[in-house]
Residue, then its C-alpha position, 0 to 999 in steps of 0.5 A: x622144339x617149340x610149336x602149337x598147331x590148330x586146325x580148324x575142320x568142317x565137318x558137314x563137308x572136308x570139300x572146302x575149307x574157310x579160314x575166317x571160320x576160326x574162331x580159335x588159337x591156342x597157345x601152349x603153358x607150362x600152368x595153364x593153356x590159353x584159348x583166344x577166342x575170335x568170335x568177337x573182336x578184340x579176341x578174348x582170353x579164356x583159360x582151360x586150367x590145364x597144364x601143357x605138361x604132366x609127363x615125366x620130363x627133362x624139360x619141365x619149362x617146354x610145351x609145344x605142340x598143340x592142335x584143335x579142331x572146331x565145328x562150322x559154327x567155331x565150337x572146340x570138338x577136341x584139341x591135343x597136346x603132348x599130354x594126350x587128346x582133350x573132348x570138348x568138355x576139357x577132358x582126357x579121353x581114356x584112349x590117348x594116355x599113353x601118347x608118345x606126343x613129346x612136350x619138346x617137340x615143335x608141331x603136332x598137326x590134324x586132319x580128317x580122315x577123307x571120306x568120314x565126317x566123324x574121324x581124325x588123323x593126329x601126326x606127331x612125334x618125339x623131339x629133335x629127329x625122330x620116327x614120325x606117328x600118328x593117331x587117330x580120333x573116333x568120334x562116334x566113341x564115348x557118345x560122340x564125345x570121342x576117343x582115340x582108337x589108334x595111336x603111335x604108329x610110324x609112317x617111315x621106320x627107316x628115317x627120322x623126321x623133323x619136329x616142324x609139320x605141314x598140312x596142307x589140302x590138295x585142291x579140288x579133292x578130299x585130301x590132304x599133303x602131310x609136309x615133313x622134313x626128313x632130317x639133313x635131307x630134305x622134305x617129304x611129302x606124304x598123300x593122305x587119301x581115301x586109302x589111307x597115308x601113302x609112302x614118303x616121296x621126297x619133293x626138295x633136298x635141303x641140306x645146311x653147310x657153312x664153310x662148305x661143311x655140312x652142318x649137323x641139324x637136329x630138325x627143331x623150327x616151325x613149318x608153315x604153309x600159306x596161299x601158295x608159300x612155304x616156310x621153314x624155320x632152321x633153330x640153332x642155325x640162323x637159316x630160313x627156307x622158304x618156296x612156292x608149293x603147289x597144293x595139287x602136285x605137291x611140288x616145290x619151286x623157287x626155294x631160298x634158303x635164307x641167312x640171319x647171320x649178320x648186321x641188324x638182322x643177326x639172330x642168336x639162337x636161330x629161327x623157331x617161329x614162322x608165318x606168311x602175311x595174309x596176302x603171302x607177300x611176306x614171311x615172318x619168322x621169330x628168334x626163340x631166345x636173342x640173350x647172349x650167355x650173360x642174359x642180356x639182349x643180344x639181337x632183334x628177334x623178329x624178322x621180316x622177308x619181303x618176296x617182292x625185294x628179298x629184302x629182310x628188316x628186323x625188329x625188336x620186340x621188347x619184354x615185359x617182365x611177369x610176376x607169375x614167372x620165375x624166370x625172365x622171359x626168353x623171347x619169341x614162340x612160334x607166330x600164327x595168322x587170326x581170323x581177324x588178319x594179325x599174326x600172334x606170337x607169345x612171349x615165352x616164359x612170359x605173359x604177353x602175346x605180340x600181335x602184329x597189327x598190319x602184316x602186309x605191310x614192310x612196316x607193320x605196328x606191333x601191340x600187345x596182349x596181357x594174360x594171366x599165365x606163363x606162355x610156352x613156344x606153341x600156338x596151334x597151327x590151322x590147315x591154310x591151303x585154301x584152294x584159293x584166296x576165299x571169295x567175299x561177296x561185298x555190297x556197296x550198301x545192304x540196304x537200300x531204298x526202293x529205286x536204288x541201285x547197288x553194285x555187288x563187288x567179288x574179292x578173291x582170286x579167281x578165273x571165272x564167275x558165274x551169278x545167281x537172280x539171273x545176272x548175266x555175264x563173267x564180271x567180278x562186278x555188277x549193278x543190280x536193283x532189286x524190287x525186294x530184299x534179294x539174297x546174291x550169290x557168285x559162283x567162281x572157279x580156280x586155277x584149278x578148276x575148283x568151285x568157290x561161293x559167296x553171297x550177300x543180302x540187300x534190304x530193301x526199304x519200301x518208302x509207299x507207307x500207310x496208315x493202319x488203325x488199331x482199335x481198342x476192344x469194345x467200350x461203350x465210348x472211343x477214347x484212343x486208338x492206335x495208329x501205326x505206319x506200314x513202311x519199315x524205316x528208321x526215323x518216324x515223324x507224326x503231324x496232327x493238323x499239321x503240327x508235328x507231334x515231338x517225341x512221337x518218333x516211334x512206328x506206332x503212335x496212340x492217340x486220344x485226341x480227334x484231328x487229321x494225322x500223318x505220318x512222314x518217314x525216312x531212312x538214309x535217303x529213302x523219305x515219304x509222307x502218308x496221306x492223313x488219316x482223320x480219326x474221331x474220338x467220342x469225347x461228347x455225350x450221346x448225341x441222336x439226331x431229331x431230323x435227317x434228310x435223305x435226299x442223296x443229294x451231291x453232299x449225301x450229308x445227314x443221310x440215315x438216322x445216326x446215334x454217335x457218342x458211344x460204342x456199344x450194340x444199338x437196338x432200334x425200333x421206330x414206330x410212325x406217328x401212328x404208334x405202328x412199328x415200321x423199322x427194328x433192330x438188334x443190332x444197329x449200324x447208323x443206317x436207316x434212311x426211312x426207305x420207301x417211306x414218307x416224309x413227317x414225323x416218326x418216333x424212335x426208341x433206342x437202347x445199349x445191349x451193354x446197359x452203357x446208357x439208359x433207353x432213349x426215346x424221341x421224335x424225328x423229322x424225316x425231311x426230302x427235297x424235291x425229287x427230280 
């Protein structure tokens, strides 16, 4: 019947698999399919102006199955539909016209094709009990937008299958379990490994009575697998089967089949939909259509099953009507789990998605989305058999102060770890400190044996900070500059003379006035303050000295002979009193001390290679004390 179904493939590597990467669900229209795309919280809306059906149908109002697969980076690379297989661009590829995909039918699923980077199996069949099939999706065809090169081919001739369908990884390996119902027997599994899909074993009997008769079940409902729980929805008949699945024997244990036949927790058309919580403590399942034969409201149509108490509790979610819909709405679809940790059920025949706001709890809040179109049942499933529950490194702080200490937090279910940066130890919680920005990774295994990673960054602020100096280019007088602090922090305060400077709260300061400049600078708890720096500015006119006294006394004060007051290229020439040149240069630096020559009178001649002031010339003293 009624069911979407998305998976989510990486393909730089089918050895792990990470359900927060998707970054998609699809929900299945009769006018126009909606993406919900995750990249961003809340999720956005978005339209493929695609109808869930253009084939010629009994039941034009029904469209089910769905299924998409994304990049690493949560990028469409194809999704499907009983209208065939759409590329990334929305369009059909030319291989998969002739699917025999049923819009009606619950469930389409995907998986890699083990061992390949660039293939795909799709497992779909027709509605109520039928042969099971499948496809496969090259994409190397197309110049790598894809095609189908195989399609329609029956796994098991000689038996009918359900419409809900499972995938679910086998841990530790490149392969996956295809989950089946074989209809009025029970499920069956199917191996698909390297060597392609293996033959059915059947893995857990499942028959339906009422009044110790055997109930004729035409195999409409969800199937849905989830951190170590399966579900089945049983449509028409007011059951439920959930059980633990082993993901690496492919096992069932502790099946219950359960019944919503009476009281608040009666439903009316039967079970369609089903989800876990993300912590698997509760399976959610939704009632296709609670109106009673004269289209009133007959019952609640969302259910809740709590493993812990076996208790179940119901809810009625109401509706809405929609103007773009003909019709009133039905009820419920099937419920998928988002990235973001909500469960996601559409109104069919409606446009409003129920999201389930906190799903581990035994009394969770419910919202709602409007869209611009008419929801069918379907909602695209993903591959949920983590190995694990994913590991999640989590610091106590990301950025830090030099000094400081942190403490790194892994979350995950998991037997044993194994830290990089040279943490020793088999702790799920350490305390480091690092001297610089350090990237941490935690290595764990399993129950089985397989390896899971996680990493996070810790920033951290050098709180030493230094004054740099940027001067502008050449001029023939200093009249700003540019001082900027080497720390990087979020809140710069800046001193001159010790009065601070409002408004100057950036890392860099231009200044255009002579004084002592500082700086103090903070972040979170990290703060220090620079030593001043003392910046003068040519505000005067060109000064030259008339004496120096080289003495190299304790002050060194006055020392050479010091031209101030512009920036341009000196020339000097000093001559003696007798006219005789006794020191040049072209380009002079504020340093001579008449060394090796007598105290008396001299006479200077200084000009600017740049023309910034006319030539100067004068007399000077050069004067010593007494020499020891």
């Amino acid at each position: 019947m009624r069911l979407t179904f998305t998976v989510l493939i990486l393909l730089s590597s089918f050895t792990t698999f990470s359900q927060v990467k998707i970054q998609n669900l699809y929900f299945n229209s009769t006018q126009n399919i909606l993406r919900l795309n995750f990249a961003n919280l809340p999720p956005t809306p978005l339209y493929t102006g695609i109808a869930g059906i253009s084939k010629s149908t009994t039941e034009p109002e029904i469209a089910e199955g769905i299924a998409h697969v994304e990049d690493t980076e949560g990028n469409v690379i194809i999704w499907v539909n009983s209208n065939g297989v759409y590329d990334k661009t929305g369009t059909l590829m030319p291989g998969s016209a002739s699917i025999l995909a049923d819009p009606s039918s619950t469930e389409i699923v995907i998986c890699p094709v083990p061992n390949t980077t660039d293939q795909f199996y799709i497992f779909y069949n027709k509605k109520l009990c039928s042969t099971l099939l499948y496809a496969t999706v090259d994409m190397k065809q197309r110049n790598g937008l894809g095609d189908v090169i195989t399609q329609n081919n029956p796994i098991d001739v000689a038996n009918t299958y359900a419409e809900g369908l499972e995938i679910i990884k086998i841990p530790c390996s490149n392969e996956y379990w295809l989950i089946a119902y074989q209809c009025s027997i029970g499920f069956k599994r199917f191996r698909i490994g390297i060597s392609g899909i293996g033959m059915g074993a059947m893995v857990q009997s499942l028959t339906i009575t009422n009044n110790n008769t055997e109930v004729n079940y035409q195999g409409r409902g969800e199937l849905d697998y989830h951190n170590g729980k399966i579900g089945y929805s049983i449509s028409a008949k007011n059951r439920a089967y959930v059980a633990d699945f082993n993901p690496t024997t492919g096992s069932f244990s502790n099946g219950k089949l359960l019944s919503f036949i009476s009281g608040e927790n009666k439903a009316n058309d039967g079970m369609y939909g089903v989800e876990f919580s993300p912590d698997a403590t509760k399976a959610y399942f939704t009632d296709y259509n609670n109106r009673d034969f004269l289209g009133d409201i007959a019952s609640n149509n969302l259910f809740q099953y709590d493993f812990a108490t076996q208790q179940i509790r119901s809810w009625l979610i109401p509706y809405q009507t929609c103007s773009l819909s003909p019709s009133e709405v039905e009820g419920l679809g099937q419920i998928e789990l988002g990235r973001d940790g909500k469960l996601y059920i559409p109104h069919v025949k409606g446009c409003q998605i129920t999201v389930i706001e906190n799903p581990n709890s035994t009394s969770p809040t419910f919202s709602k989305i409007d869209v611009n179109t008419v929801l069918s049942t379907g909602v695209s499933d993903h591959i949920q058999s983590e190995i694990f529950v994913p590991l999640s490194l989590v610091a106590s702080k990301t950025s830090i102060c030099k000094g400081e200490s942190v403490t790194l937090t892994v979350t995950g279910n998991a037997n044993t770890y194994r830290w990089s940066s040279g943490i020793a130890g088999n702790s799920s919680s350490v305390i480091v400190s690092p001297e610089s920005q350090t990237t941490y990774t935690v290595y764990a295994l399993n129950q089985y044996g397989c390896e899971d990673s996680s990493s996070v960054t810790i920033k951290v602020k050098d709180v030493t900070s230094t004054i740099s100096v940027t001067i502008p280019p050449a001029a023939c007088s200093l009249t700003s500059a540019t001082l900027t602090a080497s720390a990087n922090m979020d809140v710069y305060q800046w001193y001159l003379d010790g009065q601070l400077l409002n408004g100057q709260t950036q890392s860099s300061l231009v200044v255009t006035q002579s004084g002592s400049y500082k700086v103090l600078i903070s972040s979170a708890n990290c703060a220090d303050e620079s030593d001043e720096m003392v910046i003068e500015l040519d505000t005067s006119k060109l000064k030259i000295p008339n004496v120096i006294t080289p003495d190299k006394d304790i002050n060194l004060t006055n020392e050479t002979f010091k031209v101030t007051g512009t920036r341009s290229t000196l020339k000097l020439i000093i001559c003696n009193r007798w006219g005789q040149e006794v020191y040049t240069s072209a380009d002079y630096q504020n340093d001579w001390a008449a060394d090796n020559l007598p105290d008396g009178l001299y006479y200077y001649y200084v000009s600017s290679a740049e023309n910034c002031f006319p030539p100067q010339k004068g007399w000077l003293h050069v004067l010593r004390g007494p020499q020891n």
